[in-house]
C-alpha positions as semicolon CSV with decimal commas, in nm:
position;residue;x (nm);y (nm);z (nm)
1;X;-0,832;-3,606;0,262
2;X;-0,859;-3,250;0,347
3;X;-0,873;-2,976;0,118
4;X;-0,915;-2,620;0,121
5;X;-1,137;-2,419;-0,094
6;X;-1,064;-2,039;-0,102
7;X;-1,372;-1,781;-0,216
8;X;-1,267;-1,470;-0,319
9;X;-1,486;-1,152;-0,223
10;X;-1,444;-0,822;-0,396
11;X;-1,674;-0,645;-0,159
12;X;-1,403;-0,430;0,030
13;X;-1,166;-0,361;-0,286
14;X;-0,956;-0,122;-0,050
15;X;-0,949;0,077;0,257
16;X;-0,832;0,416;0,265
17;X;-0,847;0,532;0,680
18;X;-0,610;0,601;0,977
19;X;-0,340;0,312;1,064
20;X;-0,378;0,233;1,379
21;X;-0,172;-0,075;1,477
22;X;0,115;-0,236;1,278
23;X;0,362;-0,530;1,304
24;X;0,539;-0,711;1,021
25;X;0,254;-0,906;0,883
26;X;-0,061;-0,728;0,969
27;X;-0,218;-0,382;1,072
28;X;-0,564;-0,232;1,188
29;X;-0,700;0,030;0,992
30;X;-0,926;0,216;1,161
31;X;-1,243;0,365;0,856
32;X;-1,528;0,587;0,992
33;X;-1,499;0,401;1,380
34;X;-1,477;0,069;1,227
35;X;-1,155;-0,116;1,269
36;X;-1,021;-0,309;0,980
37;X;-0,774;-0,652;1,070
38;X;-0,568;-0,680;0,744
39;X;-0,273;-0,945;0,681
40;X;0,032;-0,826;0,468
41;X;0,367;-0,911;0,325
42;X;0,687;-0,794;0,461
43;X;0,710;-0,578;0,168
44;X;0,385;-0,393;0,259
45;X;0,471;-0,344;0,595
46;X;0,824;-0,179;0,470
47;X;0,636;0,079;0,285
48;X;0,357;0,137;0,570
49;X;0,366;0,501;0,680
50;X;0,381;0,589;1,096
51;X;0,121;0,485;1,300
52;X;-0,159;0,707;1,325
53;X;-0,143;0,860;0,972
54;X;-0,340;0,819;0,659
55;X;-0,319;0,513;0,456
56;X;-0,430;0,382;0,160
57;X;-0,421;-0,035;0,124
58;X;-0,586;-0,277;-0,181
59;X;-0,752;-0,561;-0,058
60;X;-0,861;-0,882;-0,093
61;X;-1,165;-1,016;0,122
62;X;-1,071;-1,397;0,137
63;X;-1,367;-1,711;0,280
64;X;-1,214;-1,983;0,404
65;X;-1,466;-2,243;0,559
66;X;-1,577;-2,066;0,818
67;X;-1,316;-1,801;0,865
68;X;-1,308;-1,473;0,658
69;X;-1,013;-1,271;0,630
70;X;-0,871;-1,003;0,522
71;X;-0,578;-0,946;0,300
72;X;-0,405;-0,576;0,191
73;X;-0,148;-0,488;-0,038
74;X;0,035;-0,163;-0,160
75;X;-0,048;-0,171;-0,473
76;X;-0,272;-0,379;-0,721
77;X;0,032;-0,561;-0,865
78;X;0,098;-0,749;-0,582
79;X;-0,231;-0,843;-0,554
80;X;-0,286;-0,976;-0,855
81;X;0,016;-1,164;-0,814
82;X;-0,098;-1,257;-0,451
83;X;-0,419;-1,406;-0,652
84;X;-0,207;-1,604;-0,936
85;X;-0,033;-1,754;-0,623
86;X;-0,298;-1,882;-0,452
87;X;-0,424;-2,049;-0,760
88;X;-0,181;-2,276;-0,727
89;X;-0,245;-2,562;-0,564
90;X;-0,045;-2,639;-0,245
91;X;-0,016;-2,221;-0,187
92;X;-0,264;-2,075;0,040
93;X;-0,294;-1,715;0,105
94;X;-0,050;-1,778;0,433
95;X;0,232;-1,931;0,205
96;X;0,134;-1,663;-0,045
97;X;0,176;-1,401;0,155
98;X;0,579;-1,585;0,284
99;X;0,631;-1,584;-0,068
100;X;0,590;-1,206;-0,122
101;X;0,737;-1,121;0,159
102;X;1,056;-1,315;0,060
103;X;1,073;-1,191;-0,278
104;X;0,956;-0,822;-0,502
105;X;0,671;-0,890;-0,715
106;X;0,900;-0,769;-1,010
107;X;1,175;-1,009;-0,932
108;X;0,921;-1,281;-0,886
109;X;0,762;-1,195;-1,199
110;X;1,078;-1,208;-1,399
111;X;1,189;-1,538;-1,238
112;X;0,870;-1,678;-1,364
113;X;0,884;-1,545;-1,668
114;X;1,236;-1,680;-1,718
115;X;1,183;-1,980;-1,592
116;X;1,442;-1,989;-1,291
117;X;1,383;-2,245;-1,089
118;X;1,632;-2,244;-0,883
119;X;1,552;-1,933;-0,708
120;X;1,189;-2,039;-0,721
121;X;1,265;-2,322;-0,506
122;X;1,443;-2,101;-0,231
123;X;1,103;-1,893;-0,174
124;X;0,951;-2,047;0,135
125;X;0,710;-2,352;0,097
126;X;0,820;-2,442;-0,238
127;X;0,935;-2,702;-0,347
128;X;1,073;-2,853;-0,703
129;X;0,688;-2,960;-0,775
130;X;0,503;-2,623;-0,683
131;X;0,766;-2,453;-0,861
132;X;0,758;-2,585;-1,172
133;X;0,352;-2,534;-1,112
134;X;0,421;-2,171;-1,102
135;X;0,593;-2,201;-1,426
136;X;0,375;-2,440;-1,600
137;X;0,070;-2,214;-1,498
138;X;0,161;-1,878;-1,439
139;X;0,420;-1,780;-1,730
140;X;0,175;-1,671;-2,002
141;X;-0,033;-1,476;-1,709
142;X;0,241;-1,311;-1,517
143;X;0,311;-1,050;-1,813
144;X;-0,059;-0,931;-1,751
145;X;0,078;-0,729;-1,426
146;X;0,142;-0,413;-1,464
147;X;0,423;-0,309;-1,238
148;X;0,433;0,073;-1,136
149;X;0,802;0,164;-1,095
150;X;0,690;0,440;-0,849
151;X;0,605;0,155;-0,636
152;X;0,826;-0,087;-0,677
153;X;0,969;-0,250;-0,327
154;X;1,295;-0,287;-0,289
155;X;1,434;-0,568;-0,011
156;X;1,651;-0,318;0,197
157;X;1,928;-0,553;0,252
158;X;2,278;-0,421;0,435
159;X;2,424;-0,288;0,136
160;X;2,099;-0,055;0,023
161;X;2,053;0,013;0,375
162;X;2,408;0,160;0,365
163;X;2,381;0,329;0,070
164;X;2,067;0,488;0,198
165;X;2,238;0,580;0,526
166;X;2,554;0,739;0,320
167;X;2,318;0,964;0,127
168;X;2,162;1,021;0,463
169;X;2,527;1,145;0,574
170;X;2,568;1,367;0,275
171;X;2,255;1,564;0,394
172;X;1,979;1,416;0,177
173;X;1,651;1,314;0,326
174;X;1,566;0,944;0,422
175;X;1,278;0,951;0,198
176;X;1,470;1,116;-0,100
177;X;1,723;0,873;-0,016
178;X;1,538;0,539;-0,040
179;X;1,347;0,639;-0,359
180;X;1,664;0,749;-0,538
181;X;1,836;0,389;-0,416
182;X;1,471;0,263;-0,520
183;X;1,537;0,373;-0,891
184;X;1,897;0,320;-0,926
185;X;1,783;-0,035;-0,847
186;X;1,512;-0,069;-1,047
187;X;1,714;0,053;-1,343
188;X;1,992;-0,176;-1,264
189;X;1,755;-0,505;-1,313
190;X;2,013;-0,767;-1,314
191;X;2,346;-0,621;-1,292
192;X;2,569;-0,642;-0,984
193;X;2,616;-0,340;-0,846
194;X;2,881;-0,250;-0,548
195;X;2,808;0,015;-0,286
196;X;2,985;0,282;-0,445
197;X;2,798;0,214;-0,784
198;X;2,497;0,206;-0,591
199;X;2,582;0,581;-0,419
200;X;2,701;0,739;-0,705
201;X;2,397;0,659;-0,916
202;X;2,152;0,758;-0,699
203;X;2,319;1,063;-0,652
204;X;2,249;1,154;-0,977
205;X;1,904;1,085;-0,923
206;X;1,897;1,295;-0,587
207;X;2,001;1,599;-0,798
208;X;1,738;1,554;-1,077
């Protein structure tokens, strides 16, 4: 039988350099001439700044056997989630890290929290067992993370991407833009919101 331990090692609790190199699912960050190799979720990696600029990353130094590596996220909610996840057993830090970046650590947290299974089982690597792990086990300990609406990630599907692109249009900046989509978002939680819903809300928060 094989099975994998995981040791967690809070000896680099963050990096804060130059980025250096970056792709979807990992970057370099280059500290005083050393060169850090980091993994990430997709929602990291949307919020990464340009190459060669300052960047700040938590992180999660990770033994396993006789590999260390190392893991960063953008902020410490999604690492604590990343470490309720990979207390699971049958989720390593690789399927941990598909998981978050399939899903928002808010939306993940409030699936957990409400128990729906059904769009726990369409996160990658999970199945009907695993999921109703994550329930069983992570329910009462989800609430414990603190999620900072100034960083919450959005999944910048067509229809934000649009909206974005409208505001864009109407003169606004990109980065304006995508926080002001970012918040009408947020603020929506569960309601279904069209395009022009979308546009004319964050407009409102464009002005503010």
């Amino acid at each position: 039988m094989y099975i994998s331990i995981l040791f967690y090692d809070n000896m680099i609790t963050h990096l804060n350099g130059t980025l250096i190199y970056k792709t979807t699912n990992e970057v370099i960050v280059e500290c005083y001439g050393v060169g850090y190799q980091i993994n990430i979720s997709l929602n990291t990696s949307n919020v990464l700044p340009n190459v060669n600029e300052k960047i700040f990353l938590h992180t999660l130094l990770i033994h396993r056997e006789d590999v260390m590596q190392l893991y960063g996220f953008y902020d410490k909610s999604e690492r604590s989630m990343f470490t309720l996840l990979t207390s699971i057993p049958g989720i390593g830090p690789k399927s941990a890290i598909g998981i978050l970046s399939s899903i928002t650590v808010s939306d993940l947290k409030y699936a957990i929290e409400k128990g729906n299974m059904l769009l726990l089982k369409k996160m990658p690597g999970i199945g009907a067992k695993t999921a109703e792990r994550l329930l069983v086990e992570l329910k009462d300990k989800v609430n414990k993370i603190e999620i900072d609406s100034d960083k919450i990630v959005i999944s910048l599907d067509d229809t934000l991407n649009d909206a974005i692109a409208a505001l864009v249009t109407l003169g606004y900046n990109r980065t304006v833009a995508e926080k002001a989509v970012k918040k009408t978002m947020t603020n929506a939680k569960d309601m279904k919101l069209s395009i022009e819903d979308i546009i004319r809300t964050s407009l409102k928060y464009v002005l503010q």
